[in-house]
C-alpha positions as CSV (number, residue, x, y, z in Angstrom):
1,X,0.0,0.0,0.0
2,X,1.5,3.3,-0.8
3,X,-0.4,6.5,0.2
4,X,0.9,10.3,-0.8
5,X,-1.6,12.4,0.8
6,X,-1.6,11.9,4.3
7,X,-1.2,14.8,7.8
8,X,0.5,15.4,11.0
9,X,0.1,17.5,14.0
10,X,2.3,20.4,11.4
11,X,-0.9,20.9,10.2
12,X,-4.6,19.5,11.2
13,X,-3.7,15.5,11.5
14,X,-3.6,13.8,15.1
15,X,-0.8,12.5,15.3
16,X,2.7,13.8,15.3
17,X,5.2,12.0,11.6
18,X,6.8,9.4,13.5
19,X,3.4,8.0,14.7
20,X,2.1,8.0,11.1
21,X,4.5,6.1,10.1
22,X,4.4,3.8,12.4
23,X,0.7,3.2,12.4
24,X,1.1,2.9,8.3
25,X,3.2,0.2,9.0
26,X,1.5,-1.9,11.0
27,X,-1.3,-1.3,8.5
28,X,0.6,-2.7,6.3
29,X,1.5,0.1,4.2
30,X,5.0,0.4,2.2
31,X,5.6,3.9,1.2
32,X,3.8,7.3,2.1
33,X,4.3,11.0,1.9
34,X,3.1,13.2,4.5
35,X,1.8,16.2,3.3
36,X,0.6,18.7,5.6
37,X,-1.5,22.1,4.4
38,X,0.9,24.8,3.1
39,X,-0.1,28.4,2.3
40,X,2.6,30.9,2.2
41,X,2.8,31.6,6.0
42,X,3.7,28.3,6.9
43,X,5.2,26.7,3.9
44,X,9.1,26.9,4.5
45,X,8.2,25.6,8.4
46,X,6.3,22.3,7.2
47,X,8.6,21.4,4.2
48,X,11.8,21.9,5.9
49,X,10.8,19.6,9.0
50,X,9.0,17.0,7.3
51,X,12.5,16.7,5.1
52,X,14.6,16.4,8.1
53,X,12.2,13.9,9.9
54,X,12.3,12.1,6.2
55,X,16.4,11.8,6.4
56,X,16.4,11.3,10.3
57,X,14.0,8.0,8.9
58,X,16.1,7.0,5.8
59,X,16.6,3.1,6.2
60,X,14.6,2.7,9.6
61,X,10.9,1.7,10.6
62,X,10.9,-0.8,7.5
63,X,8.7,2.3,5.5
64,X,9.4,4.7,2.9
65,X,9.0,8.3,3.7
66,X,8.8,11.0,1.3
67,X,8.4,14.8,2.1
68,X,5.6,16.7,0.7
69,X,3.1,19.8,1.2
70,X,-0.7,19.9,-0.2
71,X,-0.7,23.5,-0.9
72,X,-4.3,24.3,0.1
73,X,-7.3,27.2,-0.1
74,X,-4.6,29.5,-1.5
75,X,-5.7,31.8,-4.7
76,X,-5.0,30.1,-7.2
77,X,-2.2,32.7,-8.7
78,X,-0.1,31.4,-6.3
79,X,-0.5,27.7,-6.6
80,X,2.5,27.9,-9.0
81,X,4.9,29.7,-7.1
82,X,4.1,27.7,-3.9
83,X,5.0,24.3,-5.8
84,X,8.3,25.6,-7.1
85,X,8.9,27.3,-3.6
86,X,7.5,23.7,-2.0
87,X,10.2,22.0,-4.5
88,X,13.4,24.1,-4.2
89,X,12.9,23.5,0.0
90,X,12.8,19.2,-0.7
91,X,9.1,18.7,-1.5
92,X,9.0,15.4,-3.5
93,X,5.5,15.2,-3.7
94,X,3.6,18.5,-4.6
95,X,-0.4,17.7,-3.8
96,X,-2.8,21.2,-4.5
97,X,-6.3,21.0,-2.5
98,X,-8.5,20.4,-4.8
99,X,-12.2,22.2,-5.6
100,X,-13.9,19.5,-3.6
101,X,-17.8,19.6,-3.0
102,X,-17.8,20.0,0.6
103,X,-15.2,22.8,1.2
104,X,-15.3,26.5,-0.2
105,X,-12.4,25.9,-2.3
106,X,-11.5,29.3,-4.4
107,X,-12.9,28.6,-7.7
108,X,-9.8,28.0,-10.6
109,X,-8.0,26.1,-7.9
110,X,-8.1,22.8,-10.4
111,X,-6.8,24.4,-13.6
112,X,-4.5,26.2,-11.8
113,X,-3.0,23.2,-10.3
114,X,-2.9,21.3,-13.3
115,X,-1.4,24.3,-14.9
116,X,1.3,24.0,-12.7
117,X,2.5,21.0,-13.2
118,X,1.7,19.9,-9.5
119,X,2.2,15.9,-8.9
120,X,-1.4,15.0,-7.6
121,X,-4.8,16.9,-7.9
122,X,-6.3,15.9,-4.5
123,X,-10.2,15.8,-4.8
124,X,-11.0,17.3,-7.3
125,X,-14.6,17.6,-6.9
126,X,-16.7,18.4,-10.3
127,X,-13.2,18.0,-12.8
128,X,-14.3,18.9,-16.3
129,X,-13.4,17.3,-18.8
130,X,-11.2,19.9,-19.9
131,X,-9.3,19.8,-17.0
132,X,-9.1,16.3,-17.2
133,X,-7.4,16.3,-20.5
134,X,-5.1,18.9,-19.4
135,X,-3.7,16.8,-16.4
136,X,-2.6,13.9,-19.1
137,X,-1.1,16.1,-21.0
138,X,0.4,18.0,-17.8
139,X,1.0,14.4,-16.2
140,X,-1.1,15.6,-13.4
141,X,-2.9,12.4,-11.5
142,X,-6.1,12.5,-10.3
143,X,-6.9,11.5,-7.0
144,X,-9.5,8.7,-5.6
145,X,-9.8,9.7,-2.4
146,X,-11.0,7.7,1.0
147,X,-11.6,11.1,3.0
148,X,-15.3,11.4,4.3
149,X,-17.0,14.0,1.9
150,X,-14.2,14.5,-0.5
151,X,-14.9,10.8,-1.6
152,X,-18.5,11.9,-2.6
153,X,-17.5,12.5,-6.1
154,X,-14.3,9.5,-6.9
155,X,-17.5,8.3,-9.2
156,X,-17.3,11.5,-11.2
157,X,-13.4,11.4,-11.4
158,X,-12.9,8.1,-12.3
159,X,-15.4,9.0,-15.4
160,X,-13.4,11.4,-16.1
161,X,-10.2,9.6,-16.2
162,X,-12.2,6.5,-18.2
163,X,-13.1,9.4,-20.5
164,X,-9.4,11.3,-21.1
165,X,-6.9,8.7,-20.1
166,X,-6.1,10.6,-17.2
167,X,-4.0,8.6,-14.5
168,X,-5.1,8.3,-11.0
169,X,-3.7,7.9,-7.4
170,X,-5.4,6.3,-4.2
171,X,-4.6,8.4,-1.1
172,X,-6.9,8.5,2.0
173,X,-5.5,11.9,3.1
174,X,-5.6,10.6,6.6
175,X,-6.2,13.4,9.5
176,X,-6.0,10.5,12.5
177,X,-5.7,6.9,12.9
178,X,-9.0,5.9,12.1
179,X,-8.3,7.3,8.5
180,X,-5.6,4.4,7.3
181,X,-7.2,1.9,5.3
182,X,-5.4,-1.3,5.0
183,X,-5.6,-2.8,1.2
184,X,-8.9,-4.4,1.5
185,X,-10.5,-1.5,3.0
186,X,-8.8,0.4,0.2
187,X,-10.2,-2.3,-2.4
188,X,-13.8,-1.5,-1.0
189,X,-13.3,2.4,-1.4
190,X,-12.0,1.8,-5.0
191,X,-14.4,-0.6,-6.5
192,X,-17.4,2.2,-4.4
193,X,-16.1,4.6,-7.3
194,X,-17.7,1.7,-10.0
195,X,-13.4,0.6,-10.1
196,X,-11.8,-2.6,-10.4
197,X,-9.2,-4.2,-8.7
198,X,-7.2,-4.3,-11.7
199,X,-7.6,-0.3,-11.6
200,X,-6.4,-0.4,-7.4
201,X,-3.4,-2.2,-8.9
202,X,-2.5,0.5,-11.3
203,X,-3.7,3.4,-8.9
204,X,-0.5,1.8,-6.4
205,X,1.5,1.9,-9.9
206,X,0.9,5.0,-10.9
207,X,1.8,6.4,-7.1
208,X,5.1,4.4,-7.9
209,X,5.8,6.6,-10.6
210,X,5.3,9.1,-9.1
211,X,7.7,8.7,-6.4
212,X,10.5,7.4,-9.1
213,X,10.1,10.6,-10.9
């Protein structure tokens, strides 16, 4: 199981990094990224921290552990210059807060992201098709998520990747313990958004290549 959108006590999660990973683990989980919310008064603070914590766990805890922001409710002029910032200070995975259905997300927040070049589109609510086609091209994946509310439309998104070829990632953007979803809880989640386990398969692939990259 890998998972790139997940929290700790740097931003609203539970639970301080070294306790996520070592819950993942005994969830059975074999690589994450813990990507707490960034905006541009806390950005430096979160990535610079997480990085450390990352290279403090290099070889240890029997986990991979990546450092990463989800830049979040920000305009979305500045979704651009907070993923380069987020990269030059050791972000390896860049998520953007997508326009889910249950938050008041600034409106543009998906096109700007995709626009950017950003690794993952968390939640992207209502994803046009447009948008969709412009995160293949941009190499953007689309997330499937496991996060009460945001999941209310993984049905739409996975239409949208069926539609465009757009590539998607499981995360369950976990807040607290309760959150982490072993692989057959993850199977369930999937195959709720009318997926296969073929496409779980590929999902963990695709988050893969996304950490090679």
């Amino acid at each position: 199981m890998i998972d790139l959108h997940m929290h700790s006590t740097f931003s609203d999660g539970e639970l301080i990094p070294a306790e996520v990973v070592s819950r993942a683990f005994v969830a059975g989980y074999k690589a994450l990224a813990i990507t707490d919310h960034a905006d541009p008064s806390n950005i430096e603070l979160i990535v610079k921290n997480i990085c450390r914590f990352c290279k403090e766990m290099e070889g240890l805890g029997g986990i991979e552990v990546y450092p990463g922001v989800e830049i979040t409710h920000v305009p979305p002029s500045l979704i651009k210059p907070l993923a380069v910032r987020a990269r030059e200070l050791g972000a390896r995975i860049v998520v953007v807060h997508g326009e889910t259905i249950v938050e008041p997300v600034p409106k543009g927040t998906n096109l700007a992201a995709i626009r950017a070049k950003v690794d993952i589109l968390a939640h992207p609510g209502m994803l046009t098709e447009a948008e969709a086609r412009l995160a293949v091209k941009n190499n953007v994946f689309l997330e499937i998520s496991a996060r009460r509310g945001h999941s209310l439309t993984n049905g739409h998104v996975a239409h949208m990747a069926a539609k465009t070829g757009a590539k998607m990632v499981y995360n369950t953007d976990s807040h607290s313990p309760d959150d982490l979803t072993p692989w057959d809880k993850a199977l369930r989640i999937i195959k709720g958004a009318s997926l296969s386990e073929r496409d779980a398969v590929k999902m963990q692939e695709n988050a893969r290549e996304i950490i090679s990259r």
